[in-house]
N, CA, C and O atoms as CSV, one atom per row, in Angstrom:
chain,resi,resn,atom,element,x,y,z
A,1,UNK,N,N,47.935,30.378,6.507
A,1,UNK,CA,C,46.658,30.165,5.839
A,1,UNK,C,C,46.269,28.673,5.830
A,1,UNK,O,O,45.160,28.251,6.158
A,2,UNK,N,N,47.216,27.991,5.454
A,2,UNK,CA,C,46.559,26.517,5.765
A,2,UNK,C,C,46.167,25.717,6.915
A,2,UNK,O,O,45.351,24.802,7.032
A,3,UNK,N,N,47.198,26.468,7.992
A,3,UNK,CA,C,46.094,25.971,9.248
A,3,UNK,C,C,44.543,26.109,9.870
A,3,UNK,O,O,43.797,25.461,10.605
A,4,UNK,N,N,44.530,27.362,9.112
A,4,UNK,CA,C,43.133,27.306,9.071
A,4,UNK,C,C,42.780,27.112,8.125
A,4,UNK,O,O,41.844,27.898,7.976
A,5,UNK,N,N,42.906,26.438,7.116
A,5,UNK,CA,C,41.833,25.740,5.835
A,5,UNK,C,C,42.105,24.220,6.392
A,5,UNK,O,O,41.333,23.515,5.743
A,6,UNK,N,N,42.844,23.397,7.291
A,6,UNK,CA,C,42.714,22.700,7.795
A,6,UNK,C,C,41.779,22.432,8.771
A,6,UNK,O,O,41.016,21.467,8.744
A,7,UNK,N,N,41.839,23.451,9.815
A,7,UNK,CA,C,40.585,23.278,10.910
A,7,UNK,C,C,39.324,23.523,9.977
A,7,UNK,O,O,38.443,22.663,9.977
A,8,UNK,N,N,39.200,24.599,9.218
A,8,UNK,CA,C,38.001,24.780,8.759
A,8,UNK,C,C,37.859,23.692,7.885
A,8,UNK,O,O,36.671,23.922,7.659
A,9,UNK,N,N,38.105,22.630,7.162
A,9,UNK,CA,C,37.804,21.747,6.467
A,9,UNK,C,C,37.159,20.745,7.401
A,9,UNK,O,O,36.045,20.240,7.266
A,10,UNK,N,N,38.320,20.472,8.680
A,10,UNK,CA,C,37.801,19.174,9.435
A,10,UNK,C,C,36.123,19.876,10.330
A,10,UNK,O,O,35.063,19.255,10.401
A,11,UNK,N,N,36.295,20.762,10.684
A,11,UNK,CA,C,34.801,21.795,11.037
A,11,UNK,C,C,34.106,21.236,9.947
A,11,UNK,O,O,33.377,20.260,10.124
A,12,UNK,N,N,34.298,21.899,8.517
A,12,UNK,CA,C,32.740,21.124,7.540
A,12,UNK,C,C,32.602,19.794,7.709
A,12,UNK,O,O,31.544,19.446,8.233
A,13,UNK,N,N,33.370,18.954,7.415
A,13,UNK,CA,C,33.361,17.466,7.649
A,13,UNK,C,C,32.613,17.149,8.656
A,13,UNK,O,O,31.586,16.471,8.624
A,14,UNK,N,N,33.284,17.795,9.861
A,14,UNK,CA,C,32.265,16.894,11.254
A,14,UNK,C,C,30.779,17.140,11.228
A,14,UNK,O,O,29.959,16.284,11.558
A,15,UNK,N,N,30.334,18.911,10.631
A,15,UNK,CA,C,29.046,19.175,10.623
A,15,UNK,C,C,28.060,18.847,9.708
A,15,UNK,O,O,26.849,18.998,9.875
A,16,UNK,N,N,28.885,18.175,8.265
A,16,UNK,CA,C,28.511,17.834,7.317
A,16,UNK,C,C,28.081,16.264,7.973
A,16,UNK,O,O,26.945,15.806,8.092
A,17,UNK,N,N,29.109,15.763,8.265
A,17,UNK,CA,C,28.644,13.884,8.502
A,17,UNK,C,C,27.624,14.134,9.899
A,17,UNK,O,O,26.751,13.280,10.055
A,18,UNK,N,N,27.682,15.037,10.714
A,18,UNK,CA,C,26.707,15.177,11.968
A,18,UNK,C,C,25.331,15.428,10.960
A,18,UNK,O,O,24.311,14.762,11.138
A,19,UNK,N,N,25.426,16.424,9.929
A,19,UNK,CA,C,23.667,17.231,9.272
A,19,UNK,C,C,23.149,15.819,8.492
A,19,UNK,O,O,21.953,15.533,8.449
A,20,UNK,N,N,24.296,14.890,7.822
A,20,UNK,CA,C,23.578,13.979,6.840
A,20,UNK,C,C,22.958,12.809,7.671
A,20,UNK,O,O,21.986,12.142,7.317
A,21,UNK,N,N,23.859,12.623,9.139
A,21,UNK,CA,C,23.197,11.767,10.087
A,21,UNK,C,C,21.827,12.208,10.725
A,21,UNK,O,O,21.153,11.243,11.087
A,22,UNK,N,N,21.457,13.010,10.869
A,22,UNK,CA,C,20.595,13.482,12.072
A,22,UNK,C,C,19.793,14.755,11.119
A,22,UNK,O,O,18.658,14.836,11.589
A,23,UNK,N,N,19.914,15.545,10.224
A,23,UNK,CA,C,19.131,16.468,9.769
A,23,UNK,C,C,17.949,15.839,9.250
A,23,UNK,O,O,17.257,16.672,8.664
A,24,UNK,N,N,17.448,14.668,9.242
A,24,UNK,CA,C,15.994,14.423,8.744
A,24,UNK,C,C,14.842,14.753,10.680
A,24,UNK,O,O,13.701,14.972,11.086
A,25,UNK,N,N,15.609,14.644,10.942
A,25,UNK,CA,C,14.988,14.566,12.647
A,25,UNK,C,C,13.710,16.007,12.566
A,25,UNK,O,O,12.549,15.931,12.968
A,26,UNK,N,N,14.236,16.975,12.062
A,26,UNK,CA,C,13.844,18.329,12.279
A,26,UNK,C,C,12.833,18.747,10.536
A,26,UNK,O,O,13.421,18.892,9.464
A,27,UNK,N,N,11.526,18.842,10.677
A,27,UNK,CA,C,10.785,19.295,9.827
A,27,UNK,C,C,11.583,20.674,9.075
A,27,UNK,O,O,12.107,20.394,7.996
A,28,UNK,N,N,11.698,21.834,9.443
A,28,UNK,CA,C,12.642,22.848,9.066
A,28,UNK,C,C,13.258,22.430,8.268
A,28,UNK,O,O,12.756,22.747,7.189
A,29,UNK,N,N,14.449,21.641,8.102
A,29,UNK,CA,C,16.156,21.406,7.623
A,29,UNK,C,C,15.386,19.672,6.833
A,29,UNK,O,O,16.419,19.057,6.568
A,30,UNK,N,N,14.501,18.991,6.516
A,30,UNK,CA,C,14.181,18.083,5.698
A,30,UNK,C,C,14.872,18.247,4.488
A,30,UNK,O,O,15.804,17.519,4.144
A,31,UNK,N,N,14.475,19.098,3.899
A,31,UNK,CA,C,14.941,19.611,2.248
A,31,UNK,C,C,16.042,19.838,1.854
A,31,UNK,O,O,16.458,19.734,0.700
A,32,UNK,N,N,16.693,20.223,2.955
A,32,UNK,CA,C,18.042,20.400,2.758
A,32,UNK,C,C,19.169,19.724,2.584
A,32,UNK,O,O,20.147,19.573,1.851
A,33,UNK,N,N,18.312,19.164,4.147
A,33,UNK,CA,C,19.196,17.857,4.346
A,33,UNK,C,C,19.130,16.172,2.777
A,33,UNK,O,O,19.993,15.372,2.418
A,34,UNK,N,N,17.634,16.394,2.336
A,34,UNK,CA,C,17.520,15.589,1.208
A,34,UNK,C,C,18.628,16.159,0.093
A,34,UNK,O,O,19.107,15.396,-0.747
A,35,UNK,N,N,18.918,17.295,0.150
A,35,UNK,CA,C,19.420,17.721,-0.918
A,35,UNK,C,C,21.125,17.285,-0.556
A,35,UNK,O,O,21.751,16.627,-1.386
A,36,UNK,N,N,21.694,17.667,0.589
A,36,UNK,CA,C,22.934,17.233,1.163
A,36,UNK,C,C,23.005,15.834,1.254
A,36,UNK,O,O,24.170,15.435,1.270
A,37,UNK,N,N,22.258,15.066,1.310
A,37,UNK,CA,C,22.426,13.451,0.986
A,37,UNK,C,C,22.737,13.083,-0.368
A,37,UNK,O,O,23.545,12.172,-0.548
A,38,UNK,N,N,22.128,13.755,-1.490
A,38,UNK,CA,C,22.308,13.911,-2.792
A,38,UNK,C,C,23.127,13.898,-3.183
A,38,UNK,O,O,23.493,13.036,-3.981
A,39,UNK,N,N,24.199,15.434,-2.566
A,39,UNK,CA,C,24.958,15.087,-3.152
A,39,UNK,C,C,26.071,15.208,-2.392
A,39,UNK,O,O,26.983,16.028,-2.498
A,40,UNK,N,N,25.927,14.331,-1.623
A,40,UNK,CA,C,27.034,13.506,-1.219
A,40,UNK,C,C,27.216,12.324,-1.650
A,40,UNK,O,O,28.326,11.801,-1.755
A,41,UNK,N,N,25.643,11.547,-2.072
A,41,UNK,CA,C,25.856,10.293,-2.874
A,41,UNK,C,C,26.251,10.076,-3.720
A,41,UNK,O,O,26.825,9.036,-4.043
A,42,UNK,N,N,25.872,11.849,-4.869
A,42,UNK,CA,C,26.779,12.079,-6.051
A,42,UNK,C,C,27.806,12.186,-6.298
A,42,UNK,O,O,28.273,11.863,-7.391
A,43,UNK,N,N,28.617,12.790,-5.123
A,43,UNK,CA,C,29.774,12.828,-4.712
A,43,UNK,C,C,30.762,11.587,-5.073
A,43,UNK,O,O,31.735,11.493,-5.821
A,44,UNK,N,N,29.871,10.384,-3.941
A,44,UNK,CA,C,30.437,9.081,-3.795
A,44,UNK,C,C,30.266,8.545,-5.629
A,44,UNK,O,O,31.197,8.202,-6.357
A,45,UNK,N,N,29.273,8.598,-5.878
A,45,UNK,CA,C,28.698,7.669,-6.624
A,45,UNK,C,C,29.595,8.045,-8.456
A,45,UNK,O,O,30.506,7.493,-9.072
A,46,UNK,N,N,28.830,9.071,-8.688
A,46,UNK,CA,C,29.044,9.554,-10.336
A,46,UNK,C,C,30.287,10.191,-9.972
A,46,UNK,O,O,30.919,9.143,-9.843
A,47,UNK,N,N,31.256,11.222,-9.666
A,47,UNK,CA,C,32.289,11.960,-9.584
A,47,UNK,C,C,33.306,10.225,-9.292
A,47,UNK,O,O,34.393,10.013,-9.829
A,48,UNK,N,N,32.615,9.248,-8.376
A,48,UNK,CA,C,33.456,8.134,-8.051
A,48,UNK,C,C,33.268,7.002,-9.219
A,48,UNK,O,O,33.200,5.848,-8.796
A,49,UNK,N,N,33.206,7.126,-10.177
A,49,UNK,CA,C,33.110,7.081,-11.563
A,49,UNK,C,C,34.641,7.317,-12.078
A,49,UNK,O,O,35.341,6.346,-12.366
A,50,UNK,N,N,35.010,8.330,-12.155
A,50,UNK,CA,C,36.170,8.772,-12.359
A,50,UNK,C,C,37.058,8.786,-11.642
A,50,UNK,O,O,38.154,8.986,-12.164
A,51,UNK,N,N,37.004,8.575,-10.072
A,51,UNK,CA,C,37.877,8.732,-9.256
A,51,UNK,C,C,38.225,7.742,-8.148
A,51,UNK,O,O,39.298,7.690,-7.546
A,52,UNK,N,N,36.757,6.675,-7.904
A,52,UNK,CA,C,36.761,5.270,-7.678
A,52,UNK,C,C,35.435,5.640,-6.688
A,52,UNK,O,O,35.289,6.797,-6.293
A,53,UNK,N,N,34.892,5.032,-6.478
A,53,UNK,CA,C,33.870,4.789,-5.401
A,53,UNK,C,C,34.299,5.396,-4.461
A,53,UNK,O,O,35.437,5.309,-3.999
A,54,UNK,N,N,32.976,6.412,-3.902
A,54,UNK,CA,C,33.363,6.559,-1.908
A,54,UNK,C,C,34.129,8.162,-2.205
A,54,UNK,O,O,34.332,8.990,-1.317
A,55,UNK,N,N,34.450,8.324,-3.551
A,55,UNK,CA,C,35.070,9.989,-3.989
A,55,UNK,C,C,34.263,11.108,-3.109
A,55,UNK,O,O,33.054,11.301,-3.232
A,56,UNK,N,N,34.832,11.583,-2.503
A,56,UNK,CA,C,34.369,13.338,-1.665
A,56,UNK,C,C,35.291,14.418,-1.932
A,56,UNK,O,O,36.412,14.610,-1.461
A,57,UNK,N,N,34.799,14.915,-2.551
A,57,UNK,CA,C,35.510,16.230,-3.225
A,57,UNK,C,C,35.970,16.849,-2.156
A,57,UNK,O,O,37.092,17.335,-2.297
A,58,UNK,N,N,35.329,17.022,-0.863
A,58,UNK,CA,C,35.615,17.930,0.444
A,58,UNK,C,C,36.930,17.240,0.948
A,58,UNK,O,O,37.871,18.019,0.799
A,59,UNK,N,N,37.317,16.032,1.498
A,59,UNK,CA,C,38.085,15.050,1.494
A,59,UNK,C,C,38.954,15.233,0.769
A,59,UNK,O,O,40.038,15.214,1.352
A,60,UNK,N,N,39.033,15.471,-0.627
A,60,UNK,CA,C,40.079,15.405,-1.453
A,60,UNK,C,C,40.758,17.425,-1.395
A,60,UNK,O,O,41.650,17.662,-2.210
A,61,UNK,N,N,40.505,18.088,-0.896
A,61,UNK,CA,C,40.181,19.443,-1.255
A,61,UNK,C,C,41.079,19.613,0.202
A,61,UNK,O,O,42.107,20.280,0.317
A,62,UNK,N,N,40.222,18.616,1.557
A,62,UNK,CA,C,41.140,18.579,2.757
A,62,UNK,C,C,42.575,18.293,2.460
A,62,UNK,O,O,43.417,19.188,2.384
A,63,UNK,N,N,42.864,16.876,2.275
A,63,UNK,CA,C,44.133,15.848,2.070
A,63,UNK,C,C,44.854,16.836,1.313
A,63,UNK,O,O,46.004,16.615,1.693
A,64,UNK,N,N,44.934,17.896,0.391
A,64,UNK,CA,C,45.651,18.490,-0.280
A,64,UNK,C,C,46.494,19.865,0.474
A,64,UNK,O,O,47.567,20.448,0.316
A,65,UNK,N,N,44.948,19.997,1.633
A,65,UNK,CA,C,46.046,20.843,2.345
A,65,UNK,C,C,46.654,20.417,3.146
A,65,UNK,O,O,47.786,20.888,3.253
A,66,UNK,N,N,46.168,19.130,4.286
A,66,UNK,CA,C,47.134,18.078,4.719
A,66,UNK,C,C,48.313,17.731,4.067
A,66,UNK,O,O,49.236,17.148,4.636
A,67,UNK,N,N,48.319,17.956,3.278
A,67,UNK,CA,C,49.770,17.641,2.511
A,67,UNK,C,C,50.719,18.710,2.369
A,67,UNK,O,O,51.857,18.660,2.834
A,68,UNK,N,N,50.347,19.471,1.863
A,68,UNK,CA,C,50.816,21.027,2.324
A,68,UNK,C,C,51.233,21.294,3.808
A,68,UNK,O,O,52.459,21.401,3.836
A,69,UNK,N,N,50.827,21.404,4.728
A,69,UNK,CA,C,51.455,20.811,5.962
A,69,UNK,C,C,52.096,19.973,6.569
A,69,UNK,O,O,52.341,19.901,7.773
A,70,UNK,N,N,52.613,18.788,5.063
A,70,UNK,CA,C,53.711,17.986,5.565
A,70,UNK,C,C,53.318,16.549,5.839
A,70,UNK,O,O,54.158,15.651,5.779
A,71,UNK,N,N,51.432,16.214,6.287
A,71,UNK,CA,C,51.047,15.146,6.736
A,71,UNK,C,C,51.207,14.106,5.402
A,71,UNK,O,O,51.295,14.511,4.243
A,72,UNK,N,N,51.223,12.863,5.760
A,72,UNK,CA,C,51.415,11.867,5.005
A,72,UNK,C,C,50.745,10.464,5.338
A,72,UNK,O,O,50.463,10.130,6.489
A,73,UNK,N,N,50.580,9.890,4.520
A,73,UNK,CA,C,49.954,8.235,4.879
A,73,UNK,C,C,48.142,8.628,5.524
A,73,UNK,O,O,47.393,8.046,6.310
A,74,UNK,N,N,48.054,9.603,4.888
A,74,UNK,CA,C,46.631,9.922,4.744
A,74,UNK,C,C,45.343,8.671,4.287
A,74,UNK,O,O,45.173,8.233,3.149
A,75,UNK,N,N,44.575,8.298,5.495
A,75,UNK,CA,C,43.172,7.456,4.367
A,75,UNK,C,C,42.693,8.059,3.690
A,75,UNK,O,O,42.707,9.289,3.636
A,76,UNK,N,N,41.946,7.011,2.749
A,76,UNK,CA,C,40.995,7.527,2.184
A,76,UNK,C,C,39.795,7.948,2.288
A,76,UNK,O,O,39.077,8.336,1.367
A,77,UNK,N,N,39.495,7.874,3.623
A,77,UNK,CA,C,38.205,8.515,4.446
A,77,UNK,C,C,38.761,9.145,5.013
A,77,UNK,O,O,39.901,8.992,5.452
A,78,UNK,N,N,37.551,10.590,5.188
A,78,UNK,CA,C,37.926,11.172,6.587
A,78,UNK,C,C,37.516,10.507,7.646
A,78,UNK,O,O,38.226,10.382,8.644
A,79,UNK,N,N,35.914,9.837,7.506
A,79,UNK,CA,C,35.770,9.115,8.409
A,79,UNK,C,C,36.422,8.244,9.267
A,79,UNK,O,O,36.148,8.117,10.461
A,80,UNK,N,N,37.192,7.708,8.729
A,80,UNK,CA,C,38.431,6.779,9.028
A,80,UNK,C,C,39.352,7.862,9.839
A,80,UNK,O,O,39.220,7.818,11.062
A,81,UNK,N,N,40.165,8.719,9.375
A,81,UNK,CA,C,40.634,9.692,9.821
A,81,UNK,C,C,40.395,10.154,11.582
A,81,UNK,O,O,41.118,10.066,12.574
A,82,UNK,N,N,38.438,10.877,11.242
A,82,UNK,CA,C,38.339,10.635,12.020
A,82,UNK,C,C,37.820,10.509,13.457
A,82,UNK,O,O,37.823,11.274,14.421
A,83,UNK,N,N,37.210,8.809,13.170
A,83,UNK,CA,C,37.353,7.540,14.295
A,83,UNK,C,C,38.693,7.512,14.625
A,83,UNK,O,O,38.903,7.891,15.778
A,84,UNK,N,N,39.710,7.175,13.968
A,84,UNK,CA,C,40.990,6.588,14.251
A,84,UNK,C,C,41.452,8.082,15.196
A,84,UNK,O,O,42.168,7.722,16.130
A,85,UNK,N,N,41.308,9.128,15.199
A,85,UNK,CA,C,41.962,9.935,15.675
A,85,UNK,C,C,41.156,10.678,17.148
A,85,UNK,O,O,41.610,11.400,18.036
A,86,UNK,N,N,39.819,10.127,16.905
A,86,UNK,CA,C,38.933,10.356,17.951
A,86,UNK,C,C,39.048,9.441,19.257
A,86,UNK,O,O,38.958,9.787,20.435
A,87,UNK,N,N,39.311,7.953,18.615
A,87,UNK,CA,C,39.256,6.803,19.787
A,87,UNK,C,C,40.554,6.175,19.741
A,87,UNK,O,O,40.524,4.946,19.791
A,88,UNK,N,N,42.016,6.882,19.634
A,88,UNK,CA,C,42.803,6.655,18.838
A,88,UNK,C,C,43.292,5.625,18.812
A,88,UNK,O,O,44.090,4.964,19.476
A,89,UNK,N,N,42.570,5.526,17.732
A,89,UNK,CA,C,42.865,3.398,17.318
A,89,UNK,C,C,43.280,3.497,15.871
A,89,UNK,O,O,43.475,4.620,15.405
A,90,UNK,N,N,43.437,2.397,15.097
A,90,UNK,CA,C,43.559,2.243,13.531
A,90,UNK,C,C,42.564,1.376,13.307
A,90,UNK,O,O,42.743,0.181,13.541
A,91,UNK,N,N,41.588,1.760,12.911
A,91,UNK,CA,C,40.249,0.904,12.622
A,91,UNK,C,C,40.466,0.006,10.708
A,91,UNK,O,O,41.088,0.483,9.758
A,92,UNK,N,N,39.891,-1.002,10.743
A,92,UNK,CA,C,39.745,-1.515,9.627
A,92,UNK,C,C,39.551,-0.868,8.507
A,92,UNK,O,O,38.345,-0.651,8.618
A,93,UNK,N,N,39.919,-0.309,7.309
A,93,UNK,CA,C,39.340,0.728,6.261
A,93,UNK,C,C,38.341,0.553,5.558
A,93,UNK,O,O,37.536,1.375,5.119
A,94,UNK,N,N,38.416,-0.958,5.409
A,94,UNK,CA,C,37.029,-1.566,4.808
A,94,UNK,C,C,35.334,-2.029,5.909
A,94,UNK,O,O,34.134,-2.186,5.685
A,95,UNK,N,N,36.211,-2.075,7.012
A,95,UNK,CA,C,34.939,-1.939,8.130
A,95,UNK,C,C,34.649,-0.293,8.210
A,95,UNK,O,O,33.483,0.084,8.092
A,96,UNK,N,N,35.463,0.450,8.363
A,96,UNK,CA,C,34.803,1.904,8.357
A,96,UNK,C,C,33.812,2.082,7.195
A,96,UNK,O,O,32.676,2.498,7.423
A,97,UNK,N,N,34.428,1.620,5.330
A,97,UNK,CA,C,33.382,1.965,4.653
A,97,UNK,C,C,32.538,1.152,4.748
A,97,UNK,O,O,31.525,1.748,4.382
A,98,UNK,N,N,32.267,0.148,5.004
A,98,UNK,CA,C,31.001,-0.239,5.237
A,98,UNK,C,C,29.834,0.255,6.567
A,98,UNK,O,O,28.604,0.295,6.570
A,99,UNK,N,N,30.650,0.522,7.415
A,99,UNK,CA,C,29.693,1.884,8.500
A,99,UNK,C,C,29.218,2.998,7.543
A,99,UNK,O,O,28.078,3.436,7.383
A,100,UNK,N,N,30.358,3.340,6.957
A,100,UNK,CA,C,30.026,4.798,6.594
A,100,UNK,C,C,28.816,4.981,5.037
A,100,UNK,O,O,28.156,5.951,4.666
A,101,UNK,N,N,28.956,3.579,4.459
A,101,UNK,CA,C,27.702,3.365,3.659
A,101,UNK,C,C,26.359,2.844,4.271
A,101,UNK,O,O,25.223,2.935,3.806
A,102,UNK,N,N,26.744,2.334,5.313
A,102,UNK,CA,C,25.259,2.260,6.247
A,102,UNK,C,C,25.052,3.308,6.896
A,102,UNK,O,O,23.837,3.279,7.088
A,103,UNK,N,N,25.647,4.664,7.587
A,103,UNK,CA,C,25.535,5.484,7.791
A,103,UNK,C,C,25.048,6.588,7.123
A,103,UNK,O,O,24.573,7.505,7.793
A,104,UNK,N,N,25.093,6.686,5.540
A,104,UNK,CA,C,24.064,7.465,5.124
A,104,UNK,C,C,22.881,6.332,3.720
A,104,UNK,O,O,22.125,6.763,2.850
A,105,UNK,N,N,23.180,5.067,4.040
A,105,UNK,CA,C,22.145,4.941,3.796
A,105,UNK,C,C,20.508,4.757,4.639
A,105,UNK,O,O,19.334,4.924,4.306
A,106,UNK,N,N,21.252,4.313,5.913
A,106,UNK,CA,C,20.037,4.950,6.665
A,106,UNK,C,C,19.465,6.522,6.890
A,106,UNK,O,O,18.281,6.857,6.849
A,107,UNK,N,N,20.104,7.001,7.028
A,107,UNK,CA,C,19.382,8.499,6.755
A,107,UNK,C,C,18.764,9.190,5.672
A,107,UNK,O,O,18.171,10.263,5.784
A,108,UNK,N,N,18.970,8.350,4.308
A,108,UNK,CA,C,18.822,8.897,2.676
A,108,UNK,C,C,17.540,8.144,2.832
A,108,UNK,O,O,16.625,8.833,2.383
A,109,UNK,N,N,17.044,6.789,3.379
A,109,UNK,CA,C,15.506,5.956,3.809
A,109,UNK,C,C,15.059,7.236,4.883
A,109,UNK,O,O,14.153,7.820,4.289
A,110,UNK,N,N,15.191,7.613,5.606
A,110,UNK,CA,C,14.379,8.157,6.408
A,110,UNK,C,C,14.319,9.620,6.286
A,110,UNK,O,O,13.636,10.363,6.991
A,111,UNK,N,N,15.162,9.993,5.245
A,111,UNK,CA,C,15.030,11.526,4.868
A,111,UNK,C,C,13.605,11.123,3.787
A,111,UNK,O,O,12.420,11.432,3.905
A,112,UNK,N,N,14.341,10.295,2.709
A,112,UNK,CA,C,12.813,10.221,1.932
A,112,UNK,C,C,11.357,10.134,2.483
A,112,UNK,O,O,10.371,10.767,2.104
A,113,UNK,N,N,11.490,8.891,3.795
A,113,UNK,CA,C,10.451,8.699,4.676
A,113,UNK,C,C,9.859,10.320,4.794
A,113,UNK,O,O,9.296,10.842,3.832
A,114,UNK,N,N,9.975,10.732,5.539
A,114,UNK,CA,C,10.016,11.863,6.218
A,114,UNK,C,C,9.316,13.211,4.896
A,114,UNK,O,O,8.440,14.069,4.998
A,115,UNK,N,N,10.086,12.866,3.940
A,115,UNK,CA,C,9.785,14.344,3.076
A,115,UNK,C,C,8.649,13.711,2.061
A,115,UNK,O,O,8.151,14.610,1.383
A,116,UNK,N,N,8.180,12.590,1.812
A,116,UNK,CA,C,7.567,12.047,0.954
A,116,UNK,C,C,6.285,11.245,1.000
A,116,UNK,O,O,5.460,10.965,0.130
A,117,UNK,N,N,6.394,10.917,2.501
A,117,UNK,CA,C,5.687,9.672,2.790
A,117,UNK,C,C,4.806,10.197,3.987
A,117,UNK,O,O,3.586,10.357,4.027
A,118,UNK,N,N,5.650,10.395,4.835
A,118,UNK,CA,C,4.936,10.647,6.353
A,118,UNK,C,C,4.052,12.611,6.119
A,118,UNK,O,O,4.525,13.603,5.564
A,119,UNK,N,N,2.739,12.423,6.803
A,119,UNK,CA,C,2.262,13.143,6.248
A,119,UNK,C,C,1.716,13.170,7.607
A,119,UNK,O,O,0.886,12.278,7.779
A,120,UNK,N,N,1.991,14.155,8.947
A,120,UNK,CA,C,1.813,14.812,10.231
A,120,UNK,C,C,-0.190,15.109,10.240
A,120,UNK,O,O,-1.034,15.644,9.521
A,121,UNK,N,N,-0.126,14.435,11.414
A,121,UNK,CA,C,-1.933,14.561,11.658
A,121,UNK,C,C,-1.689,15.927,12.069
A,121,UNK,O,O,-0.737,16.364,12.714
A,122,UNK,N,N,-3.553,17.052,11.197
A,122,UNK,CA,C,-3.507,18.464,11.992
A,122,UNK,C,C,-3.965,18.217,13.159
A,122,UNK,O,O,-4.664,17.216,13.315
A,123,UNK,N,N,-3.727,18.916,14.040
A,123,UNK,CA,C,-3.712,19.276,15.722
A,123,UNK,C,C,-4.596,20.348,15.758
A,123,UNK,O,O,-4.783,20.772,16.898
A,124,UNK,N,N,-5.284,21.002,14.747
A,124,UNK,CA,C,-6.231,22.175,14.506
A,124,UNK,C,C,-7.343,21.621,14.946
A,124,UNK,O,O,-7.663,20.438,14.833
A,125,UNK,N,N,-8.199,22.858,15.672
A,125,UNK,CA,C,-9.224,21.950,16.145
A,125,UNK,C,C,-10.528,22.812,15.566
A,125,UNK,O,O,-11.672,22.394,15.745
């Protein structure tokens, strides 16, 4: 059972950090995606209150079954995780979070852009 709550964790992760990057692109998935920026910031932000900055419940929910399988010397990003395991390097931890806070803070500006601001000329004739 935990090998697959492993793959299936690192599966949400990749599609989760792929939807919060790129889901403002698509009129359809706007709302959603505003809402998945949310709370992921909430995530980071208020839950990281109690648990330190940069807190992801999904992350922490992973690492537990990673551990259960024996793995160890786990980051504290998955992101970190994984880059390092994608390009297999050991990247800086503090250069990753600072990507990974410019990484959805550009998309949380252009999700708002997008759902709030930008307002599509009709094509009706």
């Amino acid at each position: 059972m935990y090998p697959f709550l492993d793959i299936l964790f690192y599966l949400l992760h990749v599609l989760l950090m792929g939807f919060n990057l790129s889901g403002w692109i698509w009129r359809s998935t706007r709302k959603l995606h505003l809402i998945s920026l949310s709370l992921t910031l909430g995530s980071w932000s208020i839950l990281g209150i109690w648990y330190g900055f940069g807190y992801c419940f999904l992350t922490h929910w992973h690492w537990n079954v990673k551990r259960l399988l024996g793995e160890t010397d786990l980051p504290n990003s998955f992101v970190k995780y994984f880059l390092d395991g994608l390009l297999r390097s050991d990247f800086d931890a503090g250069m990753i979070d600072i990507i990974t806070g410019l990484g959805l803070a550009l998309p949380i500006v252009l999700s708002l852009y997008f759902n709030f601001v930008y307002q599509p000329k009709s094509t009706t004739v």
